[in-house]
C-alpha positions as CSV (number, residue, x, y, z in Angstrom):
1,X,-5.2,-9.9,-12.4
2,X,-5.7,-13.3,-11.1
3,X,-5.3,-16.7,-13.5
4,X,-9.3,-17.4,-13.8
5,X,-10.3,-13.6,-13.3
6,X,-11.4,-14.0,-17.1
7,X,-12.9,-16.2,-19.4
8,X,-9.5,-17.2,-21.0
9,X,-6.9,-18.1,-18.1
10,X,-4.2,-14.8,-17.9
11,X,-1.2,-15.8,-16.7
12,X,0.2,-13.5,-13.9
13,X,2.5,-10.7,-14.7
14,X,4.8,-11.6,-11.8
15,X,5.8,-15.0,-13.4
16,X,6.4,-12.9,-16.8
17,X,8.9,-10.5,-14.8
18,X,7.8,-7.2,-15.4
19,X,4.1,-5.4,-15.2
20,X,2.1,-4.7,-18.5
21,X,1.5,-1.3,-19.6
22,X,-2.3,-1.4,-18.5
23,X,-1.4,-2.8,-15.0
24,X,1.2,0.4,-14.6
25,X,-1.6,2.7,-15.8
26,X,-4.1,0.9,-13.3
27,X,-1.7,1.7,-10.5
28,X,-0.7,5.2,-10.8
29,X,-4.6,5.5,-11.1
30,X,-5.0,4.1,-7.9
31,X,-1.9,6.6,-6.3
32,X,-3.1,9.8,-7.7
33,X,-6.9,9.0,-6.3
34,X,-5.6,7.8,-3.1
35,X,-3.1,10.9,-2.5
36,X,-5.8,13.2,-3.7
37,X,-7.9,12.4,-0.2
38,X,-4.8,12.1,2.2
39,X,-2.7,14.8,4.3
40,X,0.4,13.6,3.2
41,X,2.1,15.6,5.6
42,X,0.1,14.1,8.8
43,X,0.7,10.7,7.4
44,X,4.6,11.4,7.8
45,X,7.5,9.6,6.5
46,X,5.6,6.2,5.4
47,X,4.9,4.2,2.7
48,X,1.6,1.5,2.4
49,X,1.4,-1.0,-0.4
50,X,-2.3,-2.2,-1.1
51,X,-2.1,-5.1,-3.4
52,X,-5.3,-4.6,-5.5
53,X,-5.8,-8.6,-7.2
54,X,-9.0,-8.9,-9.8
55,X,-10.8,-11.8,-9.0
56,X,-13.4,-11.4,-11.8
57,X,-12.9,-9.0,-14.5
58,X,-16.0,-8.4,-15.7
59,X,-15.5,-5.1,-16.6
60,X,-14.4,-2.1,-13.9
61,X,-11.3,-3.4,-13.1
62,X,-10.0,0.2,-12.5
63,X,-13.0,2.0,-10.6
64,X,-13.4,-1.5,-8.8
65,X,-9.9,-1.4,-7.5
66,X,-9.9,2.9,-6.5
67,X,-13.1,1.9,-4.6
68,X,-11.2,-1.3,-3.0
69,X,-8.2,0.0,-2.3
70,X,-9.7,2.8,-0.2
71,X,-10.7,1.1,2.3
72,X,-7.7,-0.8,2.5
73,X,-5.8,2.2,3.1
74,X,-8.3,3.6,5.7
75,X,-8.1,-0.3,7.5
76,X,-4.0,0.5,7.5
77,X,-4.7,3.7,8.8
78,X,-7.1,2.3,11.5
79,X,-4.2,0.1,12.7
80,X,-1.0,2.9,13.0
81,X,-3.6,4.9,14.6
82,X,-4.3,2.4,17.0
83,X,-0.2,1.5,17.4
84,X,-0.4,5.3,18.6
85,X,1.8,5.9,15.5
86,X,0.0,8.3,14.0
87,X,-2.5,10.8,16.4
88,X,-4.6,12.7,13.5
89,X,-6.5,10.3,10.8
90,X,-5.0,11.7,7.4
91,X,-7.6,10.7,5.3
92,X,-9.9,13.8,4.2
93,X,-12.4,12.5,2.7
94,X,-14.1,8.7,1.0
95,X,-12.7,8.0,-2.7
96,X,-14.7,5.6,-4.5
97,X,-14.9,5.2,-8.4
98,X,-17.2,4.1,-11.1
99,X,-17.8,3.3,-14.7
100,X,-20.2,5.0,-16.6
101,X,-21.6,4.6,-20.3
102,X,-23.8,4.9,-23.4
103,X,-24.2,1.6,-24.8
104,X,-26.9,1.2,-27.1
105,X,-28.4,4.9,-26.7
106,X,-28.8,4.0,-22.8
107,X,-27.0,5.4,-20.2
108,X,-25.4,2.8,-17.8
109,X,-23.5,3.3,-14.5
110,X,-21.0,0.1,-13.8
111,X,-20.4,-1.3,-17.0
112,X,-19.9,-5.2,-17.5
113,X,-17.4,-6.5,-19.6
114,X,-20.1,-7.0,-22.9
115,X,-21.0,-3.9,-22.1
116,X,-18.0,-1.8,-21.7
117,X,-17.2,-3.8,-25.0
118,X,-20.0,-2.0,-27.7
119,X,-20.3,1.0,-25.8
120,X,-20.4,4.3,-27.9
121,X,-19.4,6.3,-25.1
122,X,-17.0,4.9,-22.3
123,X,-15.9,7.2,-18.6
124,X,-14.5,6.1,-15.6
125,X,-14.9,8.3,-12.7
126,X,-13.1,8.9,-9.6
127,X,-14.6,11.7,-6.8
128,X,-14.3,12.0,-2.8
129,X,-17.3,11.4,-1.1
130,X,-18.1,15.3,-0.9
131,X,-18.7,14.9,-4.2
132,X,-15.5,16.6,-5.7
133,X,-13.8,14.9,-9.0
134,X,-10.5,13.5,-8.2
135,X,-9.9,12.0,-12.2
136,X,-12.6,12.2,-15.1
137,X,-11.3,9.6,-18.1
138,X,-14.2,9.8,-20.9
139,X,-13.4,8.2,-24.3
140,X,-15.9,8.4,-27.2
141,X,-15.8,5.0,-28.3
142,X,-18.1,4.7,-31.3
143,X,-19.6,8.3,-30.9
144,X,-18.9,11.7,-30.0
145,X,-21.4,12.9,-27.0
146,X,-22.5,16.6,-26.1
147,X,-21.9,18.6,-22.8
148,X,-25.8,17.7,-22.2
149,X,-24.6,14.4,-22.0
150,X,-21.8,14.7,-20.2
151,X,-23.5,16.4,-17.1
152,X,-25.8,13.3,-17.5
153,X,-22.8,11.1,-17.2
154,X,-21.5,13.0,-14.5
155,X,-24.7,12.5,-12.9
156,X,-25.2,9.0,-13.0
157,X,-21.5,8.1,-12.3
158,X,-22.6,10.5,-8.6
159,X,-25.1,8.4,-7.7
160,X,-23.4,5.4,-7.9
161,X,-20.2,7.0,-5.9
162,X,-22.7,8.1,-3.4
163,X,-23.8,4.2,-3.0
164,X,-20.5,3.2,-2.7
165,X,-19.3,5.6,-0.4
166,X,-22.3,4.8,1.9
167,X,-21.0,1.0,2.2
168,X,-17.3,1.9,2.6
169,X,-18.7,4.2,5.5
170,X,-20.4,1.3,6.8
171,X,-17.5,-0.7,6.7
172,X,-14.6,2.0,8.3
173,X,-16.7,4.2,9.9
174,X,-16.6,8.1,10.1
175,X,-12.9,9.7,9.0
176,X,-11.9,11.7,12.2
């Protein structure tokens, strides 16, 4: 997270010497999505770091940065293709991520930080662009919710995926 990304200036984890506990969490998040719509075996013997900084936490850090870092990876994957390095595009599918929530009896997709903060019911999801879940995280906050309202989650949190994926296609362009 960047210095100003919140109200209160953070100071940055690197000049601390070691990563917090949520920053961890936020990354193996991020690895688990991304290897979830990759052939690990046609990407070979390599390694890519995506750097996912937070210029404004406003709530949907995590979902903000699984969408993000995405199309970073299929940018990288552009490039080794094009270096000849690779032949077949390993990426099987889009990955994007949203917040969803029940904050005063409504249901909200993309939670803002004073939202996300009074919400009785608080899920982050994470699905390939074929619609499959890839990581469901759902906390009953203030509340506990029914399977009605669940599926209604579920739902919601779709159709914003859907949005998303239809502006990361526009941006990298079909996976072939």
């Amino acid at each position: 997270m960047l210095p100003r990304a919140t109200p209160e200036r953070v100071q940055r984890e690197a000049s601390k010497g070691k990563q917090g506990g949520r920053t961890l969490e936020i990354q193996r998040l991020i690895g688990r999505s991304l290897r979830a719509v990759t052939d690990m075996d046609e990407l070979g013997e390599r390694t890519f770091w995506i750097d996912c900084d937070v210029i404004q936490a406003d709530g949907g850090t995590r979902t903000a940065s699984v969408t993000g870092a995405f199309v970073a990876l299929a940018d990288a994957v552009a490039v080794i293709r094009k270096k000849g390095l690779i032949k077949k595009n390993p990426l099987k599918d889009y990955l994007a991520a949203v917040s969803v929530g029940k904050v005063g009896g409504e249901m909200l997709a993309d939670l803002c930080y004073a939202e996300d903060s009074i919400a009785d019911v608080d899920l982050n999801l994470v699905m390939t662009g074929k619609g499959e879940f890839v990581e469901v995280q759902g906390t009953a906050e203030r509340c506990a919710f029914s399977q009605d309202e669940l599926q209604k989650f579920l739902s919601l949190g779709w159709s914003g995926i859907k949005a998303l994926v239809k502006v990361q296609q526009d941006l990298v362009g079909e996976l072939r």
